[in-house]
N, C-alpha and C positions, 0 to 999 in steps of 0.2 A: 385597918385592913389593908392588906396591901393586892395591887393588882398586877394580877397575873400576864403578862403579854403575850399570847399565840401565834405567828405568824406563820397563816398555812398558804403556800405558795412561791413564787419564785422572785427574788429582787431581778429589777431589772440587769444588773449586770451578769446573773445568771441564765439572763433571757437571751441574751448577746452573745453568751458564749455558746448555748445551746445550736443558735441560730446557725452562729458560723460553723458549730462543727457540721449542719447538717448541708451547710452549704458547701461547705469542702464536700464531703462524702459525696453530694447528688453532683456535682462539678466533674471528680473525680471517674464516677460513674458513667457521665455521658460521655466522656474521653474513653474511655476502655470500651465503650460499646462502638464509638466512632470509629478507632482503630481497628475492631473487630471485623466489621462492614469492610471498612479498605482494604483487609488483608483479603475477606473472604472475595471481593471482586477483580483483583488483583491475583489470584486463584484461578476464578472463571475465567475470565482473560486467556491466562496459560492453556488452561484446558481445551478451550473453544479452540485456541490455535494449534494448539500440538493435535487433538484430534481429527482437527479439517486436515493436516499436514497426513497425519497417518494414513486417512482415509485416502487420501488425493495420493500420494506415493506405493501405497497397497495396491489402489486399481491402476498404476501406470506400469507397477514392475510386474503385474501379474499381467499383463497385457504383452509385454516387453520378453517375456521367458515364455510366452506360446505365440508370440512372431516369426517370421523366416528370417526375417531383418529387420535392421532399423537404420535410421537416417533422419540426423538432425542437421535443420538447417534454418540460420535464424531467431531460433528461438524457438522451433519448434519441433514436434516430433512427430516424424512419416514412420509409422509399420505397417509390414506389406504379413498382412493376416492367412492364416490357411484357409479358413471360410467367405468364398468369394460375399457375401452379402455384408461383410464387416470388413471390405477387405477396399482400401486404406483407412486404418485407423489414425486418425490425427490427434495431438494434444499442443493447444497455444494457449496462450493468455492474452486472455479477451477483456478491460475494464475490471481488474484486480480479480479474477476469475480464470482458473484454468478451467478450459473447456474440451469435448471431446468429442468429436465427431467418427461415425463408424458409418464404410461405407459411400460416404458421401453425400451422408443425411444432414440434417441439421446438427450444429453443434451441441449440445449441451453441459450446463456447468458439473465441473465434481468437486465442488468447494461452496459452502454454504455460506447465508448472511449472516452478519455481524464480524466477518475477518475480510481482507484483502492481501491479494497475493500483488507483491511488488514487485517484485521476481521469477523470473524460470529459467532457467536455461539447459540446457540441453547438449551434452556431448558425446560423440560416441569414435573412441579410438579407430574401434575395428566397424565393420558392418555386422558384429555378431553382440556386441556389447552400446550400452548407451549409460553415461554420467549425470543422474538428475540432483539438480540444485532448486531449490525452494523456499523464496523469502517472505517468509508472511506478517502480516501483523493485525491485531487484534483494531475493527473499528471501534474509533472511540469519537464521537461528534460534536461531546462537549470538551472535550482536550483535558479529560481530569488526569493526574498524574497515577492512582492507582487503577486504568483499567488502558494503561500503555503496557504495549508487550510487541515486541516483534521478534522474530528467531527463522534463521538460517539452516535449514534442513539439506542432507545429502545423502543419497546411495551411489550404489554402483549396480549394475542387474544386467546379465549377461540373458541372451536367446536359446532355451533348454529345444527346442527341439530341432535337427537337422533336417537338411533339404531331402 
């Protein structure tokens, strides 16, 4: 009689190979999920910044086209308002913060946490025109390299209504 040999299961060298392919694959895996994350907060970054910029340049030229004038000096910006109760409107930057005083109230900010504005500046040719510039960048605390963003923003907004 002769016997029959069955071997059900896997030689070791087949065990090794399996191993490694799955270790590639899950290797693989966490790297393409890794990248994912950096991009998508490297994303937010942008966003967080472009939208403080928007919002903070929205409410300056909207400010700026129902003024009588304007007058930058400094670094900041004097409008002389039709509504005596808002009327000087200011805009500086305060501790990476432009801020906004109406009136002669308190100041408060138009730019939210998690950005810092490095810059502002403020010019204006005529008394009827003013050139806003605005350098922002995204706070980043741990200094990682995908949630670095900073970007230079600019208009130009002239005063729509006459004396």
């Amino acid at each position: 009689m002769s016997k029959v040999n069955c071997q059900k299961g896997f030689t070791l060298i087949e065990f090794l190979i399996y191993i490694g392919i799955v270790v590639f694959l899950m290797s693989s895996l966490t790297f393409i999920s890794l990248n994912v994350l950096r991009v998508r907060a490297k994303i937010n970054a942008i966003d967080r910044v472009s939208r403080n910029t928007e919002m903070a340049m929205n409410t300056i030229t909207n400010m700026v086209q129902n003024a009588k004038s304007v007058n930058s000096a400094g670094g900041s910006l004097n409008l002389e308002i039709y509504q005596s109760h808002n009327d000087p409107t200011v805009f500086t930057l305060s501790d990476g913060k432009i801020m906004m005083s109406r009136g002669g109230r308190v100041a408060v900010p138009i730019t939210t946490e998690g950005v810092e504005v490095t810059d502002l500046t403020f010019t204006n040719p005529t008394s009827r025109m003013v050139e806003i510039e605005i350098t922002m960048r995204n706070v980043n605390p741990q200094n990682l390299f995908y949630y670095e963003f900073e970007g230079t923003f600019n208009t130009k907004e002239n005063v729509r209504h006459s004396n």
